[in-house]
C-alpha positions in Angstrom: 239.7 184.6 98.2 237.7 181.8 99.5 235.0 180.1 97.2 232.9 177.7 97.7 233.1 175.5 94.6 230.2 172.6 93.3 233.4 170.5 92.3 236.3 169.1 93.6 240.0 170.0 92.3 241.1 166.3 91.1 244.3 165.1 92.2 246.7 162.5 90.9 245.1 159.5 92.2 241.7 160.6 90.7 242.9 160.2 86.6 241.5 156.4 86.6 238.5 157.7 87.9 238.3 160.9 85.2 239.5 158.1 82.1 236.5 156.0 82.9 234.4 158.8 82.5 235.8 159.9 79.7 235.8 156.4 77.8 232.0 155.1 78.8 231.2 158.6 77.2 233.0 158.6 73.9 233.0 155.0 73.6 228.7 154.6 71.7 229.3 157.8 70.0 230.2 158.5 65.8 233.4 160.1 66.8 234.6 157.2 69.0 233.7 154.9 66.7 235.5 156.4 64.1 238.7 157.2 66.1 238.4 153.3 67.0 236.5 151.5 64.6 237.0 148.0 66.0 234.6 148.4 68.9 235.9 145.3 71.2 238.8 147.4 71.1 237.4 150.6 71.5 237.4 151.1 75.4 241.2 150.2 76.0 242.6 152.2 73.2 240.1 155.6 74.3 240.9 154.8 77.7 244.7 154.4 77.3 244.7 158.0 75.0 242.8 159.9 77.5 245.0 158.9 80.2 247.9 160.3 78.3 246.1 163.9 77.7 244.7 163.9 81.5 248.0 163.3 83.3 249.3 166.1 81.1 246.8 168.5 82.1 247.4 167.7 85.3 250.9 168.8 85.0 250.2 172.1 82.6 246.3 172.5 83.4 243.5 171.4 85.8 241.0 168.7 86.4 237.6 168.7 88.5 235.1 166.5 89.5 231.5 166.5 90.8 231.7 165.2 94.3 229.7 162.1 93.7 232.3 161.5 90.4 229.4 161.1 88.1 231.1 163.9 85.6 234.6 166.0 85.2 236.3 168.4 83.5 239.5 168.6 82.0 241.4 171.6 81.9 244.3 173.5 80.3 246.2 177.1 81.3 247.2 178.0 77.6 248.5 181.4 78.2 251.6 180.4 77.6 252.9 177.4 74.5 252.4 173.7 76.4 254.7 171.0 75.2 252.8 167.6 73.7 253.3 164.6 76.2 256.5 163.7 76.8 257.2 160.8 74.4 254.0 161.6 73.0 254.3 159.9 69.4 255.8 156.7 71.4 252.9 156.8 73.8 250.2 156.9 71.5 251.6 154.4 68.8 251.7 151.8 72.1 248.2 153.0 73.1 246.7 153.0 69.8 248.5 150.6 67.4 246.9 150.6 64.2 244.6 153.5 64.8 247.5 155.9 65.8 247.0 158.1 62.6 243.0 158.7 63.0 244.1 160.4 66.8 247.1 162.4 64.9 244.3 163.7 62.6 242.1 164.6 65.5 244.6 166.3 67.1 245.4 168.4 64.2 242.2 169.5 63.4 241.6 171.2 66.4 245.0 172.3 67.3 244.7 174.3 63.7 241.7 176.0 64.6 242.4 176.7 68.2 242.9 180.2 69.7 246.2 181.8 69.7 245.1 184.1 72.4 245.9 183.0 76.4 242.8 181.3 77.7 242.4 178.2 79.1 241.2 175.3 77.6 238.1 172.9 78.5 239.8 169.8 76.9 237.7 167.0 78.0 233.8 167.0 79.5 232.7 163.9 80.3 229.4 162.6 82.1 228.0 159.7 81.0 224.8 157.9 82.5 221.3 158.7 82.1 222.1 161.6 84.4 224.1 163.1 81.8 222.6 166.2 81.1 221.8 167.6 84.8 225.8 166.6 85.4 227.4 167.7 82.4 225.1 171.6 83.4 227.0 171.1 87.0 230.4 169.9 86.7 230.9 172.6 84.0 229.0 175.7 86.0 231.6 174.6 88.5 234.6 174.1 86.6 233.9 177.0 85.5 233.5 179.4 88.5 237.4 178.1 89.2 238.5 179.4 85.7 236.6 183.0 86.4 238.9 183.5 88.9 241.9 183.5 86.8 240.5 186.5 85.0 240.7 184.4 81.1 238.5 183.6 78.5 237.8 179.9 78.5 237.5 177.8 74.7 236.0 174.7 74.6 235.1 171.8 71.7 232.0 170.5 71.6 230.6 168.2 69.6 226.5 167.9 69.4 223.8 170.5 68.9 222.4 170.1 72.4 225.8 170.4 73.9 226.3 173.6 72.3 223.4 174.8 73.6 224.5 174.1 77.2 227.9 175.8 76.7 225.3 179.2 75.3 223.6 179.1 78.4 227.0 179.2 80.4 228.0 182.2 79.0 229.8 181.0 75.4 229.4 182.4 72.0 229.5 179.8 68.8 232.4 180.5 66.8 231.8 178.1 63.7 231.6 174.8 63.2 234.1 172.2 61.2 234.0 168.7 60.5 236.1 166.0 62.2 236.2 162.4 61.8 232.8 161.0 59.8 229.4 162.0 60.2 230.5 164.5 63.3 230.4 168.3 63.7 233.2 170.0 66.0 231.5 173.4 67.3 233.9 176.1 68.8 233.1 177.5 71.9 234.5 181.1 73.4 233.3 182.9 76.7 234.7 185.9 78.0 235.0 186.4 81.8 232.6 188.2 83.6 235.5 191.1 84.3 235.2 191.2 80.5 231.8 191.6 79.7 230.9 194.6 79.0 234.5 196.2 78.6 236.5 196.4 74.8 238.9 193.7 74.4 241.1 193.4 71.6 240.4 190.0 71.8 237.3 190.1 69.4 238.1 187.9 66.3 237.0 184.6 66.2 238.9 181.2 67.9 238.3 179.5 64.2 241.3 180.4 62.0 240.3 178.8 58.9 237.4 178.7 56.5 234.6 176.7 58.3 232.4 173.7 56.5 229.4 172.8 58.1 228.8 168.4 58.5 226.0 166.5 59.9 226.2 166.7 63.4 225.7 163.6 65.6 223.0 163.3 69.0 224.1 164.7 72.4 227.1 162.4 74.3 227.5 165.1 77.0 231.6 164.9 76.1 233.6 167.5 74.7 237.3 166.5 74.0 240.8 168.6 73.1 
């Protein structure tokens, strides 16, 4: 089948691109400053972690970019158990020094409450700028037609009430809500694809796994992350 797609499959030699993106996002937000308190250090240690997670989805996922590389996604196939980073703990202690165990909290909370159903996974949505809004809508309407094709529901994170509302109007349903970090609201996302709709699916409980709590939820940053 040939598709035209609004995005561009990323390659190897597109991650340095797809880790600035993702670090002049998360860098002015409430969960980046809370992953990374010390905020001369923030870029380098954000930048050095995302790196780790989007070589690895290279290797066990996808990645795609708008064609101008204003805004990407980051993708993983979970339809079958993927294996953490190789030397992951060593990685991240050298990426993150003193911060390592805010990042192993992250991780945690959204690895507990992520589906055990095959899907794939938006990791990371990144598009910063002033243009934020109109790119984040594109690169992830894109994205997106690729995963369609692979005939899977896709589960995201997301993070802000306006972001949320974007993944609605592509086709997601809010699963709950639960608190990560301070002062920041993670929202799951699920979406069925269109071969689905319409048609029973065993697949009808909710993503979220565990009793939900609702926090104060922080303004748009146009990111979503693992």
């Amino acid at each position: 089948m040939n598709v035209s797609m609004p995005v561009v499959r990323a390659r190897w030699c597109d991650i340095t691109r797809i880790t600035d993106l993702v670090t002049e996002a998360l860098s002015p937000t409430a969960l980046g400053a809370w992953l990374v308190p010390d905020e001369r250090h923030r870029p380098t240690v954000l930048a050095a972690v995302a790196r780790i997670w989007i070589e690895h989805a290279l290797l066990f996922g996808d990645a795609f970019l708008l064609p101008d590389g204003s805004a990407a996604t980051v993708w993983f196939h979970r339809y079958r158990p993927i294996p953490p980073p190789v030397r992951y703990i060593d990685r991240l202690a050298d990426a993150c020094g003193v911060h390592q165990e805010r990042f192993l909290q992250f991780d945690q909370a959204l690895a507990a409450r992520r589906p055990n159903e095959p899907h794939n996974h938006l990791a990371l949505l990144a598009a910063p700028g002033s243009g934020g809004a109109g790119h984040a809508a594109a690169v992830l309407a894109g994205a997106q037609r690729w995963m369609d094709t692979l005939s899977l529901p896709t589960y995201a994170e997301v993070f802000a009430d306006a972001d949320r509302d974007l993944f609605q109007r592509h086709g997601y349903t809010h699963r709950g809500a639960f608190p990560v970090g301070t002062d920041t609201t993670t929202h799951a996302m699920w979406r069925l694809p269109p071969f689905w709709v319409g048609r029973s699916s065993r697949n009808t409980r909710s993503p979220v796994r565990r009793p939900l709590v609702l926090a104060h939820n922080n303004p748009s940053t146009r990111w979503a992350l693992r």
